[in-house]
C-alpha positions as CSV (number, residue, x, y, z in Angstrom):
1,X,-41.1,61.6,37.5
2,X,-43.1,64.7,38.4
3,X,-45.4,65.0,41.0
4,X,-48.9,65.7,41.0
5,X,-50.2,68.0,43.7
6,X,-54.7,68.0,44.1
7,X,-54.8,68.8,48.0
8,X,-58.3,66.9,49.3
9,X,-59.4,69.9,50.6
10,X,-60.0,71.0,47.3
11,X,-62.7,70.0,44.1
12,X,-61.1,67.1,42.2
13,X,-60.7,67.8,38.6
14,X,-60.0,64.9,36.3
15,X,-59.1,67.0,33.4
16,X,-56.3,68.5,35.3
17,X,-53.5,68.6,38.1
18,X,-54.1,71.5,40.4
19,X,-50.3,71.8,40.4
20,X,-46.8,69.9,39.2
21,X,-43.3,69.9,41.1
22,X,-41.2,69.5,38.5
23,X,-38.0,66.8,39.5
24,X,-34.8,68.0,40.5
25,X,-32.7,68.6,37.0
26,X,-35.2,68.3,34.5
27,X,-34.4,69.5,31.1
28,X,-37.9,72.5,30.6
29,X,-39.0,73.5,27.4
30,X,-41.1,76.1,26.9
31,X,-43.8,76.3,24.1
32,X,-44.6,79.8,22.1
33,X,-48.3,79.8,21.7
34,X,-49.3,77.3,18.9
35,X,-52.1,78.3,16.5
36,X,-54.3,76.3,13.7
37,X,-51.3,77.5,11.0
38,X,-50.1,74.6,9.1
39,X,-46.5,74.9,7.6
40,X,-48.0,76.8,4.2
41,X,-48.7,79.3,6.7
42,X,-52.4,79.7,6.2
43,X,-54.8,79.7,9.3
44,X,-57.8,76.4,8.9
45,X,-61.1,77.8,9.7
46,X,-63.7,77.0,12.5
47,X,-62.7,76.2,16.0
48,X,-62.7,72.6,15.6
49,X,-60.0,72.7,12.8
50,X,-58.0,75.4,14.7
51,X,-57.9,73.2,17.8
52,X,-56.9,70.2,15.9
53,X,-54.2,71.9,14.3
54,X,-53.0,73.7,16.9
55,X,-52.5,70.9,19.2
56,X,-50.5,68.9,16.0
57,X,-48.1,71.8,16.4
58,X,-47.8,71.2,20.2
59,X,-46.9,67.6,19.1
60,X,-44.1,68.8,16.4
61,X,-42.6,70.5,18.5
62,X,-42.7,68.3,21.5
63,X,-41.3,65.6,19.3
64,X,-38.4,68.1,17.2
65,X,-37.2,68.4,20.7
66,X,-36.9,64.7,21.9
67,X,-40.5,65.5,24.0
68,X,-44.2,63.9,24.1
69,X,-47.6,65.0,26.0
70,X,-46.3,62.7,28.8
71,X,-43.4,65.4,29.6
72,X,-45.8,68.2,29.5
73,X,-46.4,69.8,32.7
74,X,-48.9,73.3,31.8
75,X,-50.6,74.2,29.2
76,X,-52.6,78.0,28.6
77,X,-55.1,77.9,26.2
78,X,-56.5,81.9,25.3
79,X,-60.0,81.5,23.0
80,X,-61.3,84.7,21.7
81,X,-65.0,83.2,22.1
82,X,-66.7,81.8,25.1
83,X,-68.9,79.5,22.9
84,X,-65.7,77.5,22.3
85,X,-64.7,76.4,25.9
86,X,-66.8,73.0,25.5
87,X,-64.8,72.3,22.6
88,X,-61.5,73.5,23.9
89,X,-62.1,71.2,26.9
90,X,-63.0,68.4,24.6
91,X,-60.0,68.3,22.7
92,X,-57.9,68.8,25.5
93,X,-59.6,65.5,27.1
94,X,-59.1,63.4,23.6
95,X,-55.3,64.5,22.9
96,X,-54.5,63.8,26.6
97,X,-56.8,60.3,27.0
98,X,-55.6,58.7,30.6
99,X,-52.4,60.3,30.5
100,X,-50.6,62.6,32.9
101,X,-53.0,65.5,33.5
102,X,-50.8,68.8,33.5
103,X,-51.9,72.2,35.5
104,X,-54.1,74.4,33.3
105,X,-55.4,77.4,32.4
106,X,-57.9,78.6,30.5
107,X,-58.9,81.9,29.9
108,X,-61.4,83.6,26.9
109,X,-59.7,87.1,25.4
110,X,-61.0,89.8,23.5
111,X,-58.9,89.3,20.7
112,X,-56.1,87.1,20.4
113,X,-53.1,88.5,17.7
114,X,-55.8,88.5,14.6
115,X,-59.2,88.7,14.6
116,X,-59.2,85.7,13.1
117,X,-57.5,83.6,15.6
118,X,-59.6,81.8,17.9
119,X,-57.4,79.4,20.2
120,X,-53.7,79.9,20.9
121,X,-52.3,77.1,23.1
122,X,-49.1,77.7,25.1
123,X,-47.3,74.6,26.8
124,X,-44.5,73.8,29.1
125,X,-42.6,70.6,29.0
126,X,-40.3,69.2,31.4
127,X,-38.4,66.0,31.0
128,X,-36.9,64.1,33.9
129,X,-33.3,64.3,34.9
């Protein structure tokens, strides 16, 4: 299993690891950002339905490639508006429940590929050896 690294000596976060050592051998996989884009290719509107979405393309390709949210060890989320970190961080919490927290990021752009865009998710997964 990985291990979690949240030194004393700095704020607890319980949304988050403030870093992973990943095991000797694991097999990595590493996500492209995911988008709300559903397989007919059209973008859902509205944060909330991008999120959603987004994160159910995490999962599909997690699980194409043998993978879950347990094996994921960092995740960048890039919003175009600063309005939307509550939600981000809310969907974050409710897809990861009391599972493994992974190191974050989280970081508000100018403009992500199109304007209308407004959260890109990128992940890296790393199962065991």
């Amino acid at each position: 299993m990985h291990k979690r690294h949240n030194p004393a000596s700095m704020f607890p976060s319980p949304t988050y690891s403030h870093a992973i050592e990943v095991s000797a051998g694991a097999r990595m996989l590493y996500l492209s950002g995911q988008i709300g884009r559903g397989a007919d290719g059209k973008l859902v509107e509205g944060i909330d339905a991008q999120l959603d979405l987004a994160w159910r393309n995490v999962h599909t390709v997690l699980a194409e490639a043998g993978m879950d949210m347990r094996h994921v060890i960092k995740v960048n989320e890039y919003l175009a508006h600063p309005e939307h970190v509550a939600a981000c961080r809310a969907k974050r919490a409710a897809v990861y429940g009391d599972a493994f927290r992974p190191a974050t990021t989280l970081a508000v752009v100018r403009q992500l590929a199109l304007p209308e865009i407004l959260v890109e998710i990128e992940v890296v997964a790393a199962q065991p050896g």
